[in-house]
C-alpha positions, 0 to 999 in steps of 0.5 A: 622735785614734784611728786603728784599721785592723787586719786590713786586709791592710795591706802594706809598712812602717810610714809616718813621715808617722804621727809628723805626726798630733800628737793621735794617742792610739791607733794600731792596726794589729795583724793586718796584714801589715806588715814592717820595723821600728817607726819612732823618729818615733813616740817623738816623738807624745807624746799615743800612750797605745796601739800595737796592732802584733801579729800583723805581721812586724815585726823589729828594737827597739821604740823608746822609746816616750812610755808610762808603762805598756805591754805588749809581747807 
């Protein structure tokens, strides 16, 4: 499952509900507005191969994620 929705002028922080969708593959959610910090619950989705956070206001750690192989820009 892909959940792709950049550039949508989303506000406000990451949602947890996302650690629910246990088929996630792909999340992008990059050019946003989105703030806060990158949620622990999604170390736990265990089928993410890709995580598109950039251009976002994020701060804090990036959690352990399940990837063998990533990049953080």
């Amino acid at each position: 499952m892909r959940r792709n929705m950049p550039v949508n002028n989303m506000k406000g922080s990451i949602p947890e509900a996302l650690a629910g969708l246990e088929q996630l593959a792909s999340l992008n959610l990059g050019a946003n507005r989105l703030n806060g910090t990158i949620p622990q619950a999604l170390a736990e989705l265990d089928q993410l191969a890709s995580l598109a956070l950039q251009q976002n206001r994020l701060t804090g750690v990036v959690p352990n994620l399940p990837f063998k192989n990533y990049t953080r820009y």
